[in-house]
PDB file of the backbone (N, CA, C, O) and the ligand in Angstrom, with CONECT records:
HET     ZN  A 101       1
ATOM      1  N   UNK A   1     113.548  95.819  77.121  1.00  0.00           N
ATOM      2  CA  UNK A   1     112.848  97.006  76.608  1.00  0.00           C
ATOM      3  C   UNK A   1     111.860  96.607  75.530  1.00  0.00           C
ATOM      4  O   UNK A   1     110.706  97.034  75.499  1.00  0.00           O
ATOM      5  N   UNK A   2     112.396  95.732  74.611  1.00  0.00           N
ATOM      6  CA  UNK A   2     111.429  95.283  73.580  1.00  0.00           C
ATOM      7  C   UNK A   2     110.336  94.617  74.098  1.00  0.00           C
ATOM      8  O   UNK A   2     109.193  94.848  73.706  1.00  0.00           O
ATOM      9  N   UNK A   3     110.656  93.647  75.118  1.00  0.00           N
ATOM     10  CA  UNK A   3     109.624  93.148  75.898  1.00  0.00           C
ATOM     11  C   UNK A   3     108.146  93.888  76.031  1.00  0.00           C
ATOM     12  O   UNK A   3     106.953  93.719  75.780  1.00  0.00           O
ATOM     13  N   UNK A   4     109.099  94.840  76.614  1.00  0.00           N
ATOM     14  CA  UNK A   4     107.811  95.381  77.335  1.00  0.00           C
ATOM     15  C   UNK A   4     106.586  96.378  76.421  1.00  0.00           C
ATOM     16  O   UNK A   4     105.485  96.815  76.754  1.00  0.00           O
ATOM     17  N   UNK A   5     107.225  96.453  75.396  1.00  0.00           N
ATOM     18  CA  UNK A   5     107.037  97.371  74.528  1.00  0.00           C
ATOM     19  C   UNK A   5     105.879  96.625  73.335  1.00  0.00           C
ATOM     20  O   UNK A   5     105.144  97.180  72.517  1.00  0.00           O
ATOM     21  N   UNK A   6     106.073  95.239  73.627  1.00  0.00           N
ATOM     22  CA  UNK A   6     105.298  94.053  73.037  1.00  0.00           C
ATOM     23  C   UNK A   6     104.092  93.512  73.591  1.00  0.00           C
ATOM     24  O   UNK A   6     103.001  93.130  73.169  1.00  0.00           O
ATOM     25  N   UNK A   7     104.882  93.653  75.061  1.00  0.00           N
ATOM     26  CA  UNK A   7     103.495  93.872  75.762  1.00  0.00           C
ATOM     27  C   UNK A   7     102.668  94.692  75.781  1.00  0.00           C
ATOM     28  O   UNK A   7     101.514  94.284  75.917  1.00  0.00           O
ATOM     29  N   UNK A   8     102.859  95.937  75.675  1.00  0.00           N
ATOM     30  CA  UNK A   8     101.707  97.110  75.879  1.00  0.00           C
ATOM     31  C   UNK A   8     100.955  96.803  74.514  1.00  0.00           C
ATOM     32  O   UNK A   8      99.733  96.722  74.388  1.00  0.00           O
ATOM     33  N   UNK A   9     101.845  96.656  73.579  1.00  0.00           N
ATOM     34  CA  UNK A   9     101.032  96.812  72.084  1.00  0.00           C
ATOM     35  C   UNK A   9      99.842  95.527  72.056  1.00  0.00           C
ATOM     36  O   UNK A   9      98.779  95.630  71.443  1.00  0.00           O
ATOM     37  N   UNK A  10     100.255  94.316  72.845  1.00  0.00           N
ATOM     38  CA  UNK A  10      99.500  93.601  73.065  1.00  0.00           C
ATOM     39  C   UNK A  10      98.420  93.460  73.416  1.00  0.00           C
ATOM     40  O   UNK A  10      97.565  92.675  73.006  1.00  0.00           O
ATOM     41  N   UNK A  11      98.351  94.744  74.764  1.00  0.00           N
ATOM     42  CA  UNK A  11      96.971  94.217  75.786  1.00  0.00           C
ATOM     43  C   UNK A  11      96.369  95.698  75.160  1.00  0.00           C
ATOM     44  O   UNK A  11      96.320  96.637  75.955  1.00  0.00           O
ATOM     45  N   UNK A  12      96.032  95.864  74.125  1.00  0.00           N
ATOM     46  CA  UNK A  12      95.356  96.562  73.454  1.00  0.00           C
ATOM     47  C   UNK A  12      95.581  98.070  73.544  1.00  0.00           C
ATOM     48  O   UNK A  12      94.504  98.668  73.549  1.00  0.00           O
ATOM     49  N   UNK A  13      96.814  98.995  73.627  1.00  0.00           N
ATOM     50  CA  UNK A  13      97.170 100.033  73.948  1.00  0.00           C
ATOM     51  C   UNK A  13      96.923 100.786  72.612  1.00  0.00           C
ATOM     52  O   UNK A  13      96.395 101.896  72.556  1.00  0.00           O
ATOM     53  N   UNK A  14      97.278 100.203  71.741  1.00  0.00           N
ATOM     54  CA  UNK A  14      96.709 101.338  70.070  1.00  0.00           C
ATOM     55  C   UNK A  14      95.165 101.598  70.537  1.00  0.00           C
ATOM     56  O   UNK A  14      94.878 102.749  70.206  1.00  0.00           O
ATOM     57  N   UNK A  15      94.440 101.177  70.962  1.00  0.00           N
ATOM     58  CA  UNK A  15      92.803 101.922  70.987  1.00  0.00           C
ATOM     59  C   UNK A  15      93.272 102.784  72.120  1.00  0.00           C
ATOM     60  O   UNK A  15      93.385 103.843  71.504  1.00  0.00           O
ATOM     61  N   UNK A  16      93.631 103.067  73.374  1.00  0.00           N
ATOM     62  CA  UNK A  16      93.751 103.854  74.795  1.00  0.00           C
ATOM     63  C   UNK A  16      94.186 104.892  73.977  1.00  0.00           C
ATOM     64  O   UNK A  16      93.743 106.040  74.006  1.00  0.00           O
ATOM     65  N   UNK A  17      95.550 104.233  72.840  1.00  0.00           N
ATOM     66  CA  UNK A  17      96.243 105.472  72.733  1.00  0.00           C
ATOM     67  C   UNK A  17      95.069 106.628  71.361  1.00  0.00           C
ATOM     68  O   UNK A  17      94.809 107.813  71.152  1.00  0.00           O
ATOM     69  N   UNK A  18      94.784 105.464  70.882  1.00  0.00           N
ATOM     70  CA  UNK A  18      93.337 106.350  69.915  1.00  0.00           C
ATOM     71  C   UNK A  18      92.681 107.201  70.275  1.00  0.00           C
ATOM     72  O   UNK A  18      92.383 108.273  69.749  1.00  0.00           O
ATOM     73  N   UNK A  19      92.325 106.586  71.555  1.00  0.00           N
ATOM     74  CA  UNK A  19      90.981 107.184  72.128  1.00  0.00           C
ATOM     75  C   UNK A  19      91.674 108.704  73.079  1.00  0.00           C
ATOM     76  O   UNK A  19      91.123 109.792  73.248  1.00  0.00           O
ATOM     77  N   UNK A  20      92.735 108.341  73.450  1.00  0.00           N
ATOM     78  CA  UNK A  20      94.011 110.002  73.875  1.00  0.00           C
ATOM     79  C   UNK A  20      94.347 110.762  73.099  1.00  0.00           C
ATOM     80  O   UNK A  20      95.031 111.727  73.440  1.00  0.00           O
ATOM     81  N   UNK A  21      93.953 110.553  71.769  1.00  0.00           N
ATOM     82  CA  UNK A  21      94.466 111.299  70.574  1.00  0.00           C
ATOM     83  C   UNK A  21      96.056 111.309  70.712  1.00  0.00           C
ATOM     84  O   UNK A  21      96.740 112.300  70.459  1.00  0.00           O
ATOM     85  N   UNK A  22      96.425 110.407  71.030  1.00  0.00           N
ATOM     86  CA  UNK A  22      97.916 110.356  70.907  1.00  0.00           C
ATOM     87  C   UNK A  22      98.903 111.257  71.130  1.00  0.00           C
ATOM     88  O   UNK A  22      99.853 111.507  70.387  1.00  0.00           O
ATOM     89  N   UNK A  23      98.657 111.707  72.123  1.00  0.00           N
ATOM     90  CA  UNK A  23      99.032 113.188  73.183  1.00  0.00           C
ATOM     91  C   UNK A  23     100.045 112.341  73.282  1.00  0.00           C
ATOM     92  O   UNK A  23     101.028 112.412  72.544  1.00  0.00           O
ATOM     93  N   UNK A  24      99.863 111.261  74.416  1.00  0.00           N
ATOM     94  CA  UNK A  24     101.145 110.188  75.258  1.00  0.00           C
ATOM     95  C   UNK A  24     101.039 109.191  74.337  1.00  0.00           C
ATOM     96  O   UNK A  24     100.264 108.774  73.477  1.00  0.00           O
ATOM     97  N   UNK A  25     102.975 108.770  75.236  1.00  0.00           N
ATOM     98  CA  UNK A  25     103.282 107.345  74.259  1.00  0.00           C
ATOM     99  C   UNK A  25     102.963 106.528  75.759  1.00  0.00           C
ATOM    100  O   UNK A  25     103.390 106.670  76.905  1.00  0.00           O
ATOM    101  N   UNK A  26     101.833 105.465  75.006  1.00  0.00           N
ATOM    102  CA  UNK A  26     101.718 104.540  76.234  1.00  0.00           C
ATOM    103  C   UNK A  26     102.934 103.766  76.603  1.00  0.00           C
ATOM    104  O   UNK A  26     103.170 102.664  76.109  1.00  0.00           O
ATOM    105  N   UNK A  27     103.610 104.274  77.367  1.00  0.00           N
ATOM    106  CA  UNK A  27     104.886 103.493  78.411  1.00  0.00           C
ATOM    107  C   UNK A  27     104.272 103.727  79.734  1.00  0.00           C
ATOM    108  O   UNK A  27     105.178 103.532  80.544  1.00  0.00           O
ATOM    109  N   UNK A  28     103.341 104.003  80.275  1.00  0.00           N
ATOM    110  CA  UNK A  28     103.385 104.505  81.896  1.00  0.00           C
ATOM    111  C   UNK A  28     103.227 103.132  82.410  1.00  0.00           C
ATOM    112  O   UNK A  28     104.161 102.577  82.990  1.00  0.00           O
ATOM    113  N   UNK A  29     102.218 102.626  82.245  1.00  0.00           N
ATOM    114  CA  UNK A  29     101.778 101.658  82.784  1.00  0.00           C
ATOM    115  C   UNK A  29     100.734 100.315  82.502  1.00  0.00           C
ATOM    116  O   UNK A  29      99.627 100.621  82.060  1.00  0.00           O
ATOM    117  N   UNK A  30     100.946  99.179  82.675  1.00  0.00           N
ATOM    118  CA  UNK A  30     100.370  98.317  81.960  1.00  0.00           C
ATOM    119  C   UNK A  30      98.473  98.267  81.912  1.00  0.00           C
ATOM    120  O   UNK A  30      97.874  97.645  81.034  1.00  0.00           O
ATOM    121  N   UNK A  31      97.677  99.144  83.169  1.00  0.00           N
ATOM    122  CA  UNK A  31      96.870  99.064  83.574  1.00  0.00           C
ATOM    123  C   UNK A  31      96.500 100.447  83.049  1.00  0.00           C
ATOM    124  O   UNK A  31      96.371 101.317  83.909  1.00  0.00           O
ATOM    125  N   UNK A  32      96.282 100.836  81.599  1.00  0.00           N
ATOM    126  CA  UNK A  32      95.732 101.964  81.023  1.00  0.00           C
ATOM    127  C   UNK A  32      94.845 102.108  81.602  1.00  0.00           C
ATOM    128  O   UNK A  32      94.352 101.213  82.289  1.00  0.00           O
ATOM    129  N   UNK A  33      94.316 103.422  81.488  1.00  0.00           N
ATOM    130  CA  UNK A  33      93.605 103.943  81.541  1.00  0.00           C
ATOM    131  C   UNK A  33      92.650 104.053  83.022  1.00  0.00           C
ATOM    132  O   UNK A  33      91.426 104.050  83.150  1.00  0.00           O
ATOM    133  N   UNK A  34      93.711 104.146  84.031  1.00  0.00           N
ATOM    134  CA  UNK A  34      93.607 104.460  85.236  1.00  0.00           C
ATOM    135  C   UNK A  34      94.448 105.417  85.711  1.00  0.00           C
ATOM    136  O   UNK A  34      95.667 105.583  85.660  1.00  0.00           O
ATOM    137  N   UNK A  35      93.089 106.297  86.413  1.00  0.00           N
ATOM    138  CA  UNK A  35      94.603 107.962  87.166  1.00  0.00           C
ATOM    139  C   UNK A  35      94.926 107.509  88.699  1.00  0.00           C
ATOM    140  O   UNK A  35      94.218 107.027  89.584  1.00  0.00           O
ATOM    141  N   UNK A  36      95.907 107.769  88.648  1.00  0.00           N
ATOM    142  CA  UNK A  36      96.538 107.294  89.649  1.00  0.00           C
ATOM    143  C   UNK A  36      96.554 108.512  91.096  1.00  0.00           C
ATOM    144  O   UNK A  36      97.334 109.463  91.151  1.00  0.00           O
ATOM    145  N   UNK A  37      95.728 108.252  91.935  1.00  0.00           N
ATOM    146  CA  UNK A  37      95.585 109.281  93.330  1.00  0.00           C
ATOM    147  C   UNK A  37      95.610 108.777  94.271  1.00  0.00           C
ATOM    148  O   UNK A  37      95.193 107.644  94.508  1.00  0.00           O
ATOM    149  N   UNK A  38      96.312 109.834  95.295  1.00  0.00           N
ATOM    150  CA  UNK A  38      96.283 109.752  96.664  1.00  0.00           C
ATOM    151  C   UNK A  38      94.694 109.541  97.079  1.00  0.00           C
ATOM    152  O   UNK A  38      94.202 108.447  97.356  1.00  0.00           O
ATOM    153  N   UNK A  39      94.394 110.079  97.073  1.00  0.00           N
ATOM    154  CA  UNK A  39      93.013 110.126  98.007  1.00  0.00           C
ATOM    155  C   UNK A  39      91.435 109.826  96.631  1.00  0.00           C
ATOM    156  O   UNK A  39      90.835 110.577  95.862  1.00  0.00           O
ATOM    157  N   UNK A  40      91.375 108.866  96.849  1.00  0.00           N
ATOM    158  CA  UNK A  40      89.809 108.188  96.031  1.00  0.00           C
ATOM    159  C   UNK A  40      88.526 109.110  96.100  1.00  0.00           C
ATOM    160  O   UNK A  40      88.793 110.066  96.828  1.00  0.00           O
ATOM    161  N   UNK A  41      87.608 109.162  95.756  1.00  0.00           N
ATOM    162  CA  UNK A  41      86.287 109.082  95.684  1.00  0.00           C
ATOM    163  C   UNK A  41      85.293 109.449  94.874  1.00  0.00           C
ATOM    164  O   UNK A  41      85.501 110.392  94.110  1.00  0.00           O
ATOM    165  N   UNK A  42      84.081 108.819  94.873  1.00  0.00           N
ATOM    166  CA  UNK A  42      83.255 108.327  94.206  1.00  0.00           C
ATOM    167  C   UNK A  42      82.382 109.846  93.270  1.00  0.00           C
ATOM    168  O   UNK A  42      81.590 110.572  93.870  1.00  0.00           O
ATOM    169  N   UNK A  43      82.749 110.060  91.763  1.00  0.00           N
ATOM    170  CA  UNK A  43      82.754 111.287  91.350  1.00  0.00           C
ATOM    171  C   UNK A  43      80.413 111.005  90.914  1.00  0.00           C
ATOM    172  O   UNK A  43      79.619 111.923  91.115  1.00  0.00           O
ATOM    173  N   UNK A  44      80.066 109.876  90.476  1.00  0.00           N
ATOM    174  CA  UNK A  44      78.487 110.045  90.104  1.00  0.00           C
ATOM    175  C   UNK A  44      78.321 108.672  90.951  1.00  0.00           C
ATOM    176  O   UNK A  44      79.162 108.116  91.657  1.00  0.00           O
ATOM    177  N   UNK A  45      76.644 108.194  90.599  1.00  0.00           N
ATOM    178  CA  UNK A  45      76.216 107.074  91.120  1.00  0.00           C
ATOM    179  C   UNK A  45      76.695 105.992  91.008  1.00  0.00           C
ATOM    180  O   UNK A  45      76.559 105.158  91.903  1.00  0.00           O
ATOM    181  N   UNK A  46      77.593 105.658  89.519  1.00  0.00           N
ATOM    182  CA  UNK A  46      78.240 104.965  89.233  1.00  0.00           C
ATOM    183  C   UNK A  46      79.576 104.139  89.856  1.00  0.00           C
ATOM    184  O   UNK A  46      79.944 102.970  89.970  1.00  0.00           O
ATOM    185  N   UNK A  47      79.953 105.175  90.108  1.00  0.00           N
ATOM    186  CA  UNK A  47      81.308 104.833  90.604  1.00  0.00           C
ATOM    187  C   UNK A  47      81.180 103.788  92.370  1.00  0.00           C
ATOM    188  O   UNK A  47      80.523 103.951  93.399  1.00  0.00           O
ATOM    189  N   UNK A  48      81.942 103.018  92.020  1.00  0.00           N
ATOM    190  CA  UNK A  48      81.836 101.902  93.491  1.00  0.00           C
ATOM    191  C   UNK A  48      83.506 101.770  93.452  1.00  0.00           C
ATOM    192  O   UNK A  48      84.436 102.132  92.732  1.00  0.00           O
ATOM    193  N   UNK A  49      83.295 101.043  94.646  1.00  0.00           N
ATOM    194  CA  UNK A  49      85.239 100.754  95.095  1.00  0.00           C
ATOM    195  C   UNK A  49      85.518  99.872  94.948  1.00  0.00           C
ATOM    196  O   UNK A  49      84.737  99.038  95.407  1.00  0.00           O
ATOM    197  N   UNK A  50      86.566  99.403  94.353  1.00  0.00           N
ATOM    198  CA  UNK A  50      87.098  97.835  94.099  1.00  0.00           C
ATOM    199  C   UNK A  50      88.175  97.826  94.744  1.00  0.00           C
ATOM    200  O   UNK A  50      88.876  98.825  94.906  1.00  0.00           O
ATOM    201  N   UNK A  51      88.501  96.344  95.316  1.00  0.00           N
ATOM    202  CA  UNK A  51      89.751  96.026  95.695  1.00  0.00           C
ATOM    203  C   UNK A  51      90.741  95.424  94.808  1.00  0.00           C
ATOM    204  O   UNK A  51      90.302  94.380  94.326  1.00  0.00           O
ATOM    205  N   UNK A  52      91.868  95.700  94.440  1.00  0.00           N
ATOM    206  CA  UNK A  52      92.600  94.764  93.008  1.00  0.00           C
ATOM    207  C   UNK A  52      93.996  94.693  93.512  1.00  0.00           C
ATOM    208  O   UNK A  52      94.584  95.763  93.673  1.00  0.00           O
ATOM    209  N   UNK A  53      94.857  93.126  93.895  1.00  0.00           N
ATOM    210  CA  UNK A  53      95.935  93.736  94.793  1.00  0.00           C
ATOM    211  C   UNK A  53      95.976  94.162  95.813  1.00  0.00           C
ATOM    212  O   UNK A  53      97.033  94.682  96.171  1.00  0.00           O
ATOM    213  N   UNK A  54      95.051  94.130  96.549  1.00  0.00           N
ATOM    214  CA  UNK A  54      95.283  94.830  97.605  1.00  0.00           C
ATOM    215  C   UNK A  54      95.126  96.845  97.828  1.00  0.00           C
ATOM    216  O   UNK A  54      95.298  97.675  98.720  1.00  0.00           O
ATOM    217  N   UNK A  55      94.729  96.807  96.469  1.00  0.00           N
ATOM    218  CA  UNK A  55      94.918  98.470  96.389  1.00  0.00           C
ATOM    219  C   UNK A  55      93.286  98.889  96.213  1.00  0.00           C
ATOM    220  O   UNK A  55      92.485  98.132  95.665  1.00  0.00           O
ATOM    221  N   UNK A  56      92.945 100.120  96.726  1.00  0.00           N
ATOM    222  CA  UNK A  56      91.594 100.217  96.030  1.00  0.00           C
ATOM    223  C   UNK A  56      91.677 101.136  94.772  1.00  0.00           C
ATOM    224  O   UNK A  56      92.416 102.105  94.595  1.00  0.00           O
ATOM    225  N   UNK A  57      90.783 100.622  93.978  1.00  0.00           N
ATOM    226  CA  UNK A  57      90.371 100.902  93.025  1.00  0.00           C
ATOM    227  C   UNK A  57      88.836 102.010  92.952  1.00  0.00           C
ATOM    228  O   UNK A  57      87.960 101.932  93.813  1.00  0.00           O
ATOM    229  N   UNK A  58      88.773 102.899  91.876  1.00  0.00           N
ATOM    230  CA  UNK A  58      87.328 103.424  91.910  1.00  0.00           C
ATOM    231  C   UNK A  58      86.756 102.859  90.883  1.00  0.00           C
ATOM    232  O   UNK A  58      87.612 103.337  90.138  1.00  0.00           O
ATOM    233  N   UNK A  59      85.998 102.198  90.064  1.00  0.00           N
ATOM    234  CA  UNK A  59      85.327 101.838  89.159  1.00  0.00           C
ATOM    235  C   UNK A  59      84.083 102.679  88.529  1.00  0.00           C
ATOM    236  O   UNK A  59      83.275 103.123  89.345  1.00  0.00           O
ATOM    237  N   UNK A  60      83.835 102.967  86.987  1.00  0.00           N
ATOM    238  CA  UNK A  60      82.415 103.622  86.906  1.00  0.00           C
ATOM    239  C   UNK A  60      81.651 103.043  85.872  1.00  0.00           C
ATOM    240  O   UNK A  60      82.291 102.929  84.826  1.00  0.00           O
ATOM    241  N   UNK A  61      80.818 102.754  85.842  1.00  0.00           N
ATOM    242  CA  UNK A  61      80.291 101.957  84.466  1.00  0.00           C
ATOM    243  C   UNK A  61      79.652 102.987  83.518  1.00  0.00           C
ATOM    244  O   UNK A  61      79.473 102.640  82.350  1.00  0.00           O
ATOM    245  N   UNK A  62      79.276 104.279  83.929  1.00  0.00           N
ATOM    246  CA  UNK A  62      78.408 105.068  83.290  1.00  0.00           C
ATOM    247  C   UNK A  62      79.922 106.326  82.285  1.00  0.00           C
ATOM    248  O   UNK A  62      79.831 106.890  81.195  1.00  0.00           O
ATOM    249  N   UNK A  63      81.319 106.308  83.482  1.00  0.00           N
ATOM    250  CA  UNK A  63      82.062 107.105  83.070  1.00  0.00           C
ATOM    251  C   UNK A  63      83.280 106.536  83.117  1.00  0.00           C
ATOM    252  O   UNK A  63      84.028 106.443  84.091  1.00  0.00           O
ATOM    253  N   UNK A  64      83.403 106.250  82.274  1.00  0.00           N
ATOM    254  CA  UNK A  64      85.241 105.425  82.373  1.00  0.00           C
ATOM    255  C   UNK A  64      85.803 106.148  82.953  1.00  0.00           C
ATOM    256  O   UNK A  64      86.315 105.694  83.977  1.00  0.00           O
ATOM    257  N   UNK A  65      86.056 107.815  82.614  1.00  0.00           N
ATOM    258  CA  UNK A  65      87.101 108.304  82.911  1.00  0.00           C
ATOM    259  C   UNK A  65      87.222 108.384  84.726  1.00  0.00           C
ATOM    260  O   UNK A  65      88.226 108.592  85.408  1.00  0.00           O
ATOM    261  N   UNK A  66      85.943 108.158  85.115  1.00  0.00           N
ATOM    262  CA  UNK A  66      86.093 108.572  86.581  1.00  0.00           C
ATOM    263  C   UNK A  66      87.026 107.273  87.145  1.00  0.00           C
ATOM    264  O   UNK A  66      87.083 107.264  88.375  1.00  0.00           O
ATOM    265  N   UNK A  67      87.624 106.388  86.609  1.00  0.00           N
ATOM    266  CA  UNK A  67      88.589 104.730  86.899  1.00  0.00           C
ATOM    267  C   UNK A  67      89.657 105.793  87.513  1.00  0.00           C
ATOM    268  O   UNK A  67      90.247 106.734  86.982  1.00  0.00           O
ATOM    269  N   UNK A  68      89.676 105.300  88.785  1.00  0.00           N
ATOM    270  CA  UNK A  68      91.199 105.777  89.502  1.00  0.00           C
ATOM    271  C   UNK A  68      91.863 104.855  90.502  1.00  0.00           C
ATOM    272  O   UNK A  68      91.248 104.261  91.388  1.00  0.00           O
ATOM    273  N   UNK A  69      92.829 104.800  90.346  1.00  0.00           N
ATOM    274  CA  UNK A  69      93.896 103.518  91.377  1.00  0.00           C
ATOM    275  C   UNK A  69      94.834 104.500  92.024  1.00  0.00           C
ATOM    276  O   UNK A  69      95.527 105.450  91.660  1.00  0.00           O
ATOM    277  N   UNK A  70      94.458 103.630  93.549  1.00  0.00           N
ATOM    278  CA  UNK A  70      94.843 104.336  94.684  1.00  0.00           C
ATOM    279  C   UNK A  70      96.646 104.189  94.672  1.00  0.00           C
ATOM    280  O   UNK A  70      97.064 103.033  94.613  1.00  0.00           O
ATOM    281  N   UNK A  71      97.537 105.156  94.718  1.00  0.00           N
ATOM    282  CA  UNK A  71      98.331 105.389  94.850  1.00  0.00           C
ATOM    283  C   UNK A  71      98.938 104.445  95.823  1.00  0.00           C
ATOM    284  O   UNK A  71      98.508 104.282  96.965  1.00  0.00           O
ATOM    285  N   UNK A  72     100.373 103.584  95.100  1.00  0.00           N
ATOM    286  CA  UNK A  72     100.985 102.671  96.154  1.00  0.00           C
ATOM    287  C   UNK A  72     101.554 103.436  97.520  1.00  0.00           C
ATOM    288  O   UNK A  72     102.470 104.245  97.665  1.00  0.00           O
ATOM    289  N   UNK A  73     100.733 102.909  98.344  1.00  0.00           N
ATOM    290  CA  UNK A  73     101.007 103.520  99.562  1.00  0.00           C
ATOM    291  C   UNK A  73     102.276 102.401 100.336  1.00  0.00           C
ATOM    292  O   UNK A  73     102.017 101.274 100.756  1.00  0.00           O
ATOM    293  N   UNK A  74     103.201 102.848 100.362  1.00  0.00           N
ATOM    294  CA  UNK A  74     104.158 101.897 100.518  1.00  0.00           C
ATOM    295  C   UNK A  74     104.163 101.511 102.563  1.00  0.00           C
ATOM    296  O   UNK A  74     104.792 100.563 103.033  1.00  0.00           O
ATOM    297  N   UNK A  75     103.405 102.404 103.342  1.00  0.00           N
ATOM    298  CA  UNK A  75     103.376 102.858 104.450  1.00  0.00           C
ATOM    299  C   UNK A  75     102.241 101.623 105.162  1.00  0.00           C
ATOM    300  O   UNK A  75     102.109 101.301 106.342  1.00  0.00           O
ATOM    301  N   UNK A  76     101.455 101.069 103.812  1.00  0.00           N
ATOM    302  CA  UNK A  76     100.388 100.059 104.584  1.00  0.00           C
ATOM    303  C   UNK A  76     101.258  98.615 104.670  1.00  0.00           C
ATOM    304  O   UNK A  76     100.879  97.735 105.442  1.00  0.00           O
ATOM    305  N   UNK A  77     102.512  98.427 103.779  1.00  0.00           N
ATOM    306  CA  UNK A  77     103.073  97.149 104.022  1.00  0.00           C
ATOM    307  C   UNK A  77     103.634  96.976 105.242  1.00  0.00           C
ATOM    308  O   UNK A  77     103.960  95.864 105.657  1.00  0.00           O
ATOM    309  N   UNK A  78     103.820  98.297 106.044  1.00  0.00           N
ATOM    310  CA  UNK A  78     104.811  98.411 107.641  1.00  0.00           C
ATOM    311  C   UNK A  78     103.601  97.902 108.630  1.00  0.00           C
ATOM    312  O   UNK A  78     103.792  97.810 109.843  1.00  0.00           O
TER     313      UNK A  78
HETATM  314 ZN    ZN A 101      81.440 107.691  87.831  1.00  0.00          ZN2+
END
């Protein structure tokens, strides 16, 4: 538990959590500041698709917030 808890503080989670106004305690996930959806797509010009893992990713350079990671689809490993 401490572990992990060392880790988040590590890979820079006090600014994510700054920049959230500290609504959430970052425990979700190590890859802040990505929403996590079923179904992707591309919200301005910005946004392109990345592959990371094997998963796609949306990327935006103009809008962070539009960053979304495609929901582990456990159905593509079959
Ligand atoms: Zn965008």
């Amino acid at each position: 538990m401490s572990g992990i808890v060392g880790r988040l503080l590590g890979s820079g989670s006090q600014l994510a959590r700054s920049l959230l106004g500290t609504a959430q305690l970052p425990i979700k996930e190590s890859a802040a500041g990505f929403k996590v959806k079923s179904r992707l797509k591309l919200r301005c010009r910005s946004c392109y698709f990345t592959r990371v893992d094997g998963r796609l990713h949306v990327e935006c350079n103009e809008h962070p917030r539009h960053k979304t990671r495609e929901i582990y689809n456990v159905k593509t490993l079959w």
